[in-house]
N, C-alpha and C positions, 0 to 999 in steps of 0.2 A: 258301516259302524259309525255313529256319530261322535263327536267331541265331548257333549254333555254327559252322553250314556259311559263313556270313558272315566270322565271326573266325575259323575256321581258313584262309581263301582271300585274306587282308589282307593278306598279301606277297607276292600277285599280281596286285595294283593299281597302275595304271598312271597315269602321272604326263603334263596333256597341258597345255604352253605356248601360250598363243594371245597372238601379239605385239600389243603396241598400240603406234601408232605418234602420231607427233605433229606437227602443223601446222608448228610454225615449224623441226626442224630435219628435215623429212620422211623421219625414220627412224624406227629400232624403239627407246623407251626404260625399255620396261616389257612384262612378259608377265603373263594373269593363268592363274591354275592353277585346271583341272578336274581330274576321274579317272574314270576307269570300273573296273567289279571285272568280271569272270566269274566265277558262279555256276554248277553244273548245268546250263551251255548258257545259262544266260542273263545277258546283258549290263546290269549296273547303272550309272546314273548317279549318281555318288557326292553330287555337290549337289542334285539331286531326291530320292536317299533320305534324306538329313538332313530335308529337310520332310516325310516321310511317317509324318504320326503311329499309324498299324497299327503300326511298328516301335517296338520298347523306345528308349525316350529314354537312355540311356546305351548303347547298342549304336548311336546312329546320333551321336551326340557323339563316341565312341571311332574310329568309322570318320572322317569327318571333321580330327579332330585326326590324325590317322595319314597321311591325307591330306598334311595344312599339313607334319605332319613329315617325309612323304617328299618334298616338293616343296624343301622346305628344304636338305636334307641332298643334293640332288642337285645345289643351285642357287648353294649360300654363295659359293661360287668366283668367283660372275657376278654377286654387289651389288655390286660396285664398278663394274659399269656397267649393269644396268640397277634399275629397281624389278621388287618381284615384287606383284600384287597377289593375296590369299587370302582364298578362299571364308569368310565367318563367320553361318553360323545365327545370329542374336540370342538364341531362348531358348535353345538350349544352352548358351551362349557363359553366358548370365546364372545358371545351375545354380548356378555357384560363383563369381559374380561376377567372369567373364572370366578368372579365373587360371591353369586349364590351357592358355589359350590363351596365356596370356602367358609362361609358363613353357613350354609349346615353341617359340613362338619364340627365347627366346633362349639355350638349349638350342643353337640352331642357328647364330644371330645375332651376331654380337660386337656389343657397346655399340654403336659408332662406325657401324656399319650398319645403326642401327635403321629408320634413318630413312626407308631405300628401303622398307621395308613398309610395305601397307596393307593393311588388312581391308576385305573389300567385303561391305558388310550393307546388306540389303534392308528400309531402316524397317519400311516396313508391315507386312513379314509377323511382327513382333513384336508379341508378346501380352501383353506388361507394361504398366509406366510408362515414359513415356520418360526421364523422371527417374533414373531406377533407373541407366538403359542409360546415362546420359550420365556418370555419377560411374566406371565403372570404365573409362570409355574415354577419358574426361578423363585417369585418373591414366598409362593409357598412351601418350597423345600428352606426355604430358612427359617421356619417354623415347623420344620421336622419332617413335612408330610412329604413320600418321597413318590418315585414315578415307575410305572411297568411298563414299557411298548410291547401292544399284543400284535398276535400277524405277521411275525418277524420273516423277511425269505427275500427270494429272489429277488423281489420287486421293489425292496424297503430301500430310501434314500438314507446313505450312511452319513452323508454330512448331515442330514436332520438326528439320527443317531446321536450324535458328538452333540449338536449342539442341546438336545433336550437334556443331557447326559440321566439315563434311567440309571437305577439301581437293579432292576432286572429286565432280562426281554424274553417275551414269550414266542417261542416257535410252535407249532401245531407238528408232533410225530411222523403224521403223515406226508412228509415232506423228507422225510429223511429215509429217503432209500436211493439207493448208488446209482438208477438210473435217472432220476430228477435232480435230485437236490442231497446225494452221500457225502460221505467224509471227506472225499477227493473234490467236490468241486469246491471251485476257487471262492464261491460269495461266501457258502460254508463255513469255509475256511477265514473268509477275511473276520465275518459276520464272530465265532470263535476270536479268533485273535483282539479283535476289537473290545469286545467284552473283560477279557484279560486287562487288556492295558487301560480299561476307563472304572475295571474294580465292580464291575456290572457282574450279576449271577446270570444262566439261562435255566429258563424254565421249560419241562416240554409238556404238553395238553396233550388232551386227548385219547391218553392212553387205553387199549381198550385191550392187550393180550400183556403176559411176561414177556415175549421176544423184542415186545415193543418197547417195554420197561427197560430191559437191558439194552437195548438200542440206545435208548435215552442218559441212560447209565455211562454207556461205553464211550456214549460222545460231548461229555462234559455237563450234563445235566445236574446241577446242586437242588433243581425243586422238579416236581413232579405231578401230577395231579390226571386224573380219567376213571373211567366207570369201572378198570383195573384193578383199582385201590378201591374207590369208594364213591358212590355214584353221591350228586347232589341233595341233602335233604333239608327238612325245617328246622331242624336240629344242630345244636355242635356236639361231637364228639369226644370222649377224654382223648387226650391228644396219643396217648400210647394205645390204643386200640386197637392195630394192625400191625405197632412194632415187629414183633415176635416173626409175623411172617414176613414184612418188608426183610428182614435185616434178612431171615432165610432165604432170601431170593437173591439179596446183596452177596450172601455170602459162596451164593451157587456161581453169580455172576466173576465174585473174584479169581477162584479158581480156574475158572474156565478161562477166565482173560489173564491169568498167571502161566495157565498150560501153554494160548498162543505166544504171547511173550516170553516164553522159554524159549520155545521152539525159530519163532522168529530170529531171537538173538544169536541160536548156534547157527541157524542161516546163516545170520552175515557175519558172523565169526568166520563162519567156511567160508564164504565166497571171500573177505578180505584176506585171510590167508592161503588161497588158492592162487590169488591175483601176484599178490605180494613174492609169493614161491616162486612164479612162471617171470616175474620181471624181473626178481634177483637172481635168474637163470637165465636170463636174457643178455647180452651184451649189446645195448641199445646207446644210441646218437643220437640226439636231438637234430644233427643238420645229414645221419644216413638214412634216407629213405627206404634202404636195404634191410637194414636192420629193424624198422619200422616195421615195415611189413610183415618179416617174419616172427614178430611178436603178435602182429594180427592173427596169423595162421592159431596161436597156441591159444589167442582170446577170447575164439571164434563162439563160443558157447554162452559165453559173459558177456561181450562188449558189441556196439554195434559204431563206436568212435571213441578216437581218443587221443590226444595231444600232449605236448610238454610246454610249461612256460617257465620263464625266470621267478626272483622273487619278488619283482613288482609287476607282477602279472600282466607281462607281454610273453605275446606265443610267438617260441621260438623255433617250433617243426608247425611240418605242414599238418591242418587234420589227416588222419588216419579216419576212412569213413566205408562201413558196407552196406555197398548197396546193390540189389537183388543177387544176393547170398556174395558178392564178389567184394575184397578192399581196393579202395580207391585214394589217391593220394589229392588232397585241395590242398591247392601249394596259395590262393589268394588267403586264408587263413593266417599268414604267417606276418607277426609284426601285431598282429590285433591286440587290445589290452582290457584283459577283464576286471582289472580293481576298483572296477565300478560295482560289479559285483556285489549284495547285500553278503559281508562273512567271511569274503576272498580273502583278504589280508591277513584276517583272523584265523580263516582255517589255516593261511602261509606260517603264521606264527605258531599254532598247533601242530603244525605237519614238523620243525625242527625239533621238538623234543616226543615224535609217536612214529617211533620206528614202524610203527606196524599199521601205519596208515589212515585217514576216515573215512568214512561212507555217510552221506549225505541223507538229508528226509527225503521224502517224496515230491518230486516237482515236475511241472508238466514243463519238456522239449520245447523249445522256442522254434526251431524249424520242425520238428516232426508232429510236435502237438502231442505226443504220448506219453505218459508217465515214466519218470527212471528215476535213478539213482546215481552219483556220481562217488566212485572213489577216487581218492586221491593220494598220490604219496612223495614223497620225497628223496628224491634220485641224486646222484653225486652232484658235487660243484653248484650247489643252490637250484637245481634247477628241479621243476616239481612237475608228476606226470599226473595228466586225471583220464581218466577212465569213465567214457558214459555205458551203464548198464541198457542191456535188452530189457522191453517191455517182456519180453516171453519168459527170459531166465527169472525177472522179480512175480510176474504170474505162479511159474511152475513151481519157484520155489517159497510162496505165500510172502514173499517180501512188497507187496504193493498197500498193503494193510498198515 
């Protein structure tokens, strides 16, 4: 395929809106823009060909921007209600430090509706500094146009994260299942948490069934978009077009995540009042080992460790530890200080006025590597006992969720 046959067939490229929709008002408030070209019979993908470095780097920058400006110029009419969001290669985009991108945007754009755009750029596939990338896209988020990182997952550098700071990042569906990349692993987990505290939305693609939907749902998704909802077209849609049935799908999704969070809850209702009953039935020493033990025997089902400390969190008994089904006593344990701890101090200060003890989220064992739960409670004379839950007991009893 040659370069000319390319640019003479650029005004027969076709412009495709794929609606994205949104959680809280289950409409369409944003569309993002593809294109495909025909060639010689053959059909181009105009954001695949922008990464295809065979092709001359200002023949696939030019196609690209021709793109943003046909999508623009089709579309001005319809920023006053929805966002549009547009394709941006990073290093073309960085050629000339973002400026022909910015100058077709507002080419097309008035001031005042800058703001509905966003550029959706794929960190990783950028081959600079991130430094570089962040100064011209600084100067146009002060003119309102803001940023999306697509391809978000395992691989993604989170100091580049922070420092581009997006207003949303896109994850691909297909990555979120328990044995790749679920709710429990930790990047997941960071990648969530981070979004929270920089005020960023997550967006998930791709969606192609309802399980996938509520997937996307369940695990903090505020935008949504796949062939699910509504496959790509030439067209914009009235934005309530699908409410009616999103919100019924919302609405199946709440329930059903209302029934596990019930049930979940009298789980660990029962397991901390289980705990709490056998310990205040216990006559237990921080320096009797005796004593220790035989509160293992009555643990045996819930606990697989568990120690006492003061309230500036030094441990004051030895761990209590089973291992291959039998309690064992680690007496080098003793003297260690956890108010390094992310909470420690805080749960100590929680734990004197909650008789009834807490139980911890989900975190992964630092020596065992498996997930658990820790309770904790509050024993005579300041001294506080914690409790690490079994992997098997949080299994059996759907507390790992």
């Amino acid at each position: 395929m040659e370069a000319l046959d390319i640019l003479d067939s650029l005004n027969e490229m076709t412009v495709f809106y794929e609606p994205i929709f949104s959680a809280d008002s289950h409409s369409i408030v944003a569309y993002e823009v593809s294109g495909k070209l025909t060639v010689d019979d053959k059909t181009i993908d105009i954001i695949d060909f922008t990464y295809d470095s065979t092709m001359p780097e200002d023949l696939r920058k030019e196609v690209e921007l021709y793109l943003i400006d046909k999508a623009l110029s089709e579309t001005k009419d319809a920023l006053k209600e929805y966002y549009l969001y547009l394709p941006c290669n990073p290093n073309l985009f960085m050629t000339d430090i973002g400026d022909a991108y910015f100058q077709t945007i507002k080419k097309n754009v008035d001031e005042s509706l800058l703001s509905k755009i966003y550029l959706v750029i794929p960190a990783h596939k950028y081959e600079g500094e991130a430094e570089d990338l962040h100064h011209p896209i600084r100067y146009m988020k002060t003119y309102g146009v803001k940023i999306a990182l697509d391809e978000i997952g395992k691989d993604s550098n989170l100091d580049q994260i922070l420092m581009l700071e997006p207003a949303v990042l896109i994850i691909n569906i297909s990555q979120l299942n328990y044995d790749a990349w679920g709710s429990q692993n930790p990047v997941f987990t960071t990648i969530q948490n981070l979004a929270i505290k920089m005020g960023a939305a997550l967006m998930f693609h791709d969606i192609k069934t309802d399980y996938q939907l509520h997937h996307a749902w369940k695990h903090g998704a505020r935008y949504f978009k796949g062939e699910y909802l509504q496959k790509p077209s030439t067209q914009l849609n009235p934005k309530d077009a699908l409410k009616e049935r999103f919100r019924n799908d919302c609405k199946q999704f709440i329930a059903t995540e209302r029934k596990q969070l019930e049930l979940k809850y009298e789980e660990m209702k029962k397991l901390k009042r289980n705990i709490s009953t056998i310990v205040e039935q216990s006559k237990i020493q921080s320096n009797d080992v005796e004593s220790l033990l035989a509160l293992a025997k009555k643990l045996n089902q819930y606990a697989f460790r568990f120690y006492i400390c003061n309230e500036e969190g030094f441990q004051i008994s030895p761990n209590i530890v089973r291992k291959n089904g039998e309690w064992v006593v680690e007496e080098e344990a003793l003297g260690k200080n956890w108010s390094w701890r992310p909470y420690f101090l805080l749960n100590i200060i929680k734990l004197k006025d909650d008789a009834k003890g807490e139980l911890s989220n989900i975190y992964s064992d630092i020596k065992t590597g498996e997930l658990t739960r820790t309770f904790s409670m509050k024993l005579d004379d300041d001294e506080y006992l914690f409790v690490d839950i079994s992997h098997d007991y949080l299994y059996e009893h759907n507390l790992l969720i």
